[in-house]
C-alpha positions in Angstrom: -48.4 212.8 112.2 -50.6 212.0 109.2 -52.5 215.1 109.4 -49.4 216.9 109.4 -47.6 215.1 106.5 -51.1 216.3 104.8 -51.3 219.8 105.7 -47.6 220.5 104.7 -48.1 218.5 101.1 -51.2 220.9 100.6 -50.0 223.8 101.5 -47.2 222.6 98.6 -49.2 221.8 96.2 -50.9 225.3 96.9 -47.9 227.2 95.6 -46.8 225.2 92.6 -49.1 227.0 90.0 -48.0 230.5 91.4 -44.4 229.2 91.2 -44.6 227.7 87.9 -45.9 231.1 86.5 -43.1 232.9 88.0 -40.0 230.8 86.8 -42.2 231.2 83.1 -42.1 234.4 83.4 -38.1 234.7 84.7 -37.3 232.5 81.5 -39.7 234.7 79.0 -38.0 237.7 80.1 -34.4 236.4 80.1 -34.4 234.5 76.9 -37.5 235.1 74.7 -38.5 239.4 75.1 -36.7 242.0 72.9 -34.8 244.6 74.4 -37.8 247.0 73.7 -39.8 245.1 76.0 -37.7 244.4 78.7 -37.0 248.7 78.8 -40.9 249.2 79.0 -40.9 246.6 81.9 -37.8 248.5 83.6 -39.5 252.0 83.7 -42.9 250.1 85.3 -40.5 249.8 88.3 -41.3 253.3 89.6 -44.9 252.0 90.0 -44.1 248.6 91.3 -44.2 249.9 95.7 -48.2 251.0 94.4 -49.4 247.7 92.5 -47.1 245.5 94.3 -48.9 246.6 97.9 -52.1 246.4 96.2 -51.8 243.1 94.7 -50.2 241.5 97.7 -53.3 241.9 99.7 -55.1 239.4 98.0 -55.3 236.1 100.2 -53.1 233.9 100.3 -48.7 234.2 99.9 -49.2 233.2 95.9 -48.4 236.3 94.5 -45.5 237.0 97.3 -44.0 233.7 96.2 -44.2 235.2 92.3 -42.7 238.5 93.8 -39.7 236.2 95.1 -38.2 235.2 92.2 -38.7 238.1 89.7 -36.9 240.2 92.4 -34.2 237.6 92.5 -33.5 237.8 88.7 -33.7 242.1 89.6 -37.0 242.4 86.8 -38.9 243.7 90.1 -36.9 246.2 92.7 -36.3 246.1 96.7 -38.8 248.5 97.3 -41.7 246.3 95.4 -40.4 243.1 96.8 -40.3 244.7 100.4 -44.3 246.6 99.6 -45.6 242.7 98.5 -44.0 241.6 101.6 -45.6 243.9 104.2 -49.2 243.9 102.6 -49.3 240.0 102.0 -52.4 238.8 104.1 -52.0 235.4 103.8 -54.7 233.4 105.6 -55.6 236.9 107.9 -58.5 237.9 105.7 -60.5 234.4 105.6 -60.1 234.4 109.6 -61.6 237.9 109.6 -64.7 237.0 107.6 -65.4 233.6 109.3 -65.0 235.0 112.4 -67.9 237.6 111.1 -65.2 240.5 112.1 -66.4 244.1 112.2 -65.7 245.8 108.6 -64.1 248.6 110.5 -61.3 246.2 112.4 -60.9 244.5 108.0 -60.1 247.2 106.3 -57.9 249.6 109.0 -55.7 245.8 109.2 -55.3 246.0 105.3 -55.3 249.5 104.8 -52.5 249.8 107.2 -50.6 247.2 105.4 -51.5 248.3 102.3 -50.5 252.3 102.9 -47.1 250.7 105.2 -46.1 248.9 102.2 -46.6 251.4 99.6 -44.8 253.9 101.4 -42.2 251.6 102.9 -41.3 250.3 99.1 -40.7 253.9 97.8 -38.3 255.1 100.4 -36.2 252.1 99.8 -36.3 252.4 96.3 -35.7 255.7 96.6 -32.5 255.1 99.3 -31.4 252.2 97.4 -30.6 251.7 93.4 -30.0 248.4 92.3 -27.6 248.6 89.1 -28.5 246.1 86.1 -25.3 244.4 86.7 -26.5 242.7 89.8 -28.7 240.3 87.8 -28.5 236.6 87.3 -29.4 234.7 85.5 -31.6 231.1 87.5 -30.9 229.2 84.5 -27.4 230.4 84.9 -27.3 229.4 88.3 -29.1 225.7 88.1 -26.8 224.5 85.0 -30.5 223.9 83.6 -30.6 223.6 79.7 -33.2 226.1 79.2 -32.6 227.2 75.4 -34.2 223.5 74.2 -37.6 224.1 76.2 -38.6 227.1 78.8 -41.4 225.1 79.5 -39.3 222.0 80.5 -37.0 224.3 82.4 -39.7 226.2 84.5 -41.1 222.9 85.3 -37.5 221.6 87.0 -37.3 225.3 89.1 -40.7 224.8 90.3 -40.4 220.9 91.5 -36.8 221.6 93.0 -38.3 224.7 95.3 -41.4 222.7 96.2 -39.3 219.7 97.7 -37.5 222.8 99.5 -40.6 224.2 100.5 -42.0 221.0 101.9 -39.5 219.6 103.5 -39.0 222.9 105.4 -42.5 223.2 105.7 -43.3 219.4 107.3 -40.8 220.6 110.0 -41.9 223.8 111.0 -45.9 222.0 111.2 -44.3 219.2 113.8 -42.9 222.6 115.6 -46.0 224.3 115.6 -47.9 221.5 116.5 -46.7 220.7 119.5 -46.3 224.6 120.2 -49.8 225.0 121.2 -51.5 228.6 121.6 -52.1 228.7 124.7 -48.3 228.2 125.8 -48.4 231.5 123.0 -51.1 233.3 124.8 -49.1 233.0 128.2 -46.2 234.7 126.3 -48.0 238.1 125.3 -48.9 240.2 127.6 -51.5 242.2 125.9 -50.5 246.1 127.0 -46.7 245.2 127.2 -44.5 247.6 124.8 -42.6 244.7 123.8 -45.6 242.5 122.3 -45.7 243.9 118.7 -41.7 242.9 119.1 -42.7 239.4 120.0 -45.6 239.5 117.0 -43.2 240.4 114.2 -41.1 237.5 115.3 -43.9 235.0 115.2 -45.2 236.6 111.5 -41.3 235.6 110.2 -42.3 232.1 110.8 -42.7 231.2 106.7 -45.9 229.3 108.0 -49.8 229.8 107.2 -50.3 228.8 110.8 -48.6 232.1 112.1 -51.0 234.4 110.3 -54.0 232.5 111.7 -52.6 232.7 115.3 -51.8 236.3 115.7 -55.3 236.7 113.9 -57.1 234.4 116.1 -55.5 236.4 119.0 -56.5 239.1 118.3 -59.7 238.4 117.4 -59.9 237.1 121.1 -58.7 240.1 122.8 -55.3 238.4 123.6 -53.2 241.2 121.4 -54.3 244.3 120.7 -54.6 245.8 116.6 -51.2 247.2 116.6 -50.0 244.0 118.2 -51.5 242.0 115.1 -50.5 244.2 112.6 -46.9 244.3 114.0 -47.2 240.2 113.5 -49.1 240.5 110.1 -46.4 242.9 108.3 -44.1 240.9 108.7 -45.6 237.4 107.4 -45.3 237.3 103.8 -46.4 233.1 104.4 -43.7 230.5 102.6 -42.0 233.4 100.1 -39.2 234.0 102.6 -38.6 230.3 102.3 -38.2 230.6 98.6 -35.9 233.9 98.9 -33.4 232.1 101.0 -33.5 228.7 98.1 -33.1 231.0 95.4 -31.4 234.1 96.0 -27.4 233.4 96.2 -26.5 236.5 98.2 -27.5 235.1 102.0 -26.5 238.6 103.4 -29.1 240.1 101.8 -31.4 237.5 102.6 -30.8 238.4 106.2 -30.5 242.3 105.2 -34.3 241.7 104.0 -35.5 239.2 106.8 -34.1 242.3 109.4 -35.7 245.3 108.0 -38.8 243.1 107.3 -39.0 242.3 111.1 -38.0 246.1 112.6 -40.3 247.3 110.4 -43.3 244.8 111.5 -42.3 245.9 115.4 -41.6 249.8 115.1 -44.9 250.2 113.3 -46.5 247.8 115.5 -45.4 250.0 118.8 -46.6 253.0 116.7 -50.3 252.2 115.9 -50.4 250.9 120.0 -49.3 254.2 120.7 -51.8 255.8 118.4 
């Protein structure tokens, strides 16, 4: 239990820099930037599906966490949110390179996400237009007294969403603790059209420790590649955790969490087929 308690205040502490920078950010661009500035970071949006896939492929869920709450105040669209979310590797790429993993198997995994997300994020922001009025304000929202100090004011989002995030994340490492990988392994069965199904479920689980199992699997021939990229698309590590604390609309939230996971699974059964 102690090891536990310590893994899911790590993983906590992990995140606060990344979400201290992103609630600065939310309050620079809602209180402090002239309207001139806030147009030229609007028309970036038609971009964002291209940096945002690129930029989520760096290790780790930081920068998917960041991605959370600029979408949440609307300064990002759906489509870059939804790019950041497929392409987030989390802890896949360390595995890969401990594990002395072919070059070939690395970069088809993170090309595919990359090239899924990218692709993925335009159509949606192409199908769906978020209007300016659907912005809110966080400050708005917390009753926080952000005019006297943004600095103050970033500093209470951040500690509020990492007591969220722990908590949450303490209980899902006693679950998956005691969920070992071998009861997993029994579950997939390797050539079974429904695994990358199973996979994209297991990649929801806002959890480091799902990333390393569908990787480990796969690296021991218990899934196949499309299997683990079904699983790996759709883990964007703790950021769905801070999407449901901070966005208000839970119906999107779900909207999201859905097309995030068919996604995952239809491309999954694609790349098996392939």
């Amino acid at each position: 239990m102690k090891d536990i308690l310590i893994d899911a205040l790590v993983d906590s502490i992990k995140l606060l820099p990344f979400l201290f920078i992103a609630f600065l950010l939310i309050e620079l661009f809602e209180h402090k930037l002239g309207k001139k500035t806030k147009k030229a970071i609007t028309k970036t949006k038609k971009l964002g599906p291209v940096i945002g896939s690129v930029l989520g492929a760096i290790p780790q869920c930081g920068f998917s966490v960041v991605a959370t709450n600029l979408y949440v105040t609307r300064i990002i669209s759906l489509g870059t949110l939804v790019s950041i979310y497929l392409s987030t590797s989390d802890e896949m790429l360390p595995i890969l390179l401990s594990h002395n993993a072919p070059l070939k198997d690395i970069f088809t995994i993170l090309g595919f996400k990359v090239i899924i997300g990218m692709v993925v994020g335009f159509v949606i922001d192409l199908l769906i237009r978020k209007k300016d009025s659907t912005q809110f304000s966080i400050c708005e929202k917390e009753h926080c007294e952000c005019e006297e100090s943004i600095l103050k004011s970033s500093l209470i989002h951040t500690l509020k969403t990492i007591i969220f995030i722990f908590i949450v994340t303490l209980g899902l490492n006693i679950l998956i603790t005691y969920m070992s990988e071998e009861v997993l392994s029994k579950v997939f069965i390797k050539n079974s059209r429904f695994a990358p199904f199973l996979a994209s479920l297991i990649g929801l689980i806002p959890n480091c420790a799902s990333s390393i199992i569908i990787t480990e699997f796969y690296l021991n021939n218990v899934i196949t590649m499309g299997t683990c990229i079904a699983g790996l698309l759709t883990n964007s590590g703790i950021a769905i955790l801070v999407l449901f604390k901070t966005n208000k609309n839970l119906k999107e939230n779900i909207a999201i969490l859905t097309l995030i996971y068919l996604i995952g699974a239809i491309f999954g059964v694609f790349i098996n087929f392939l």
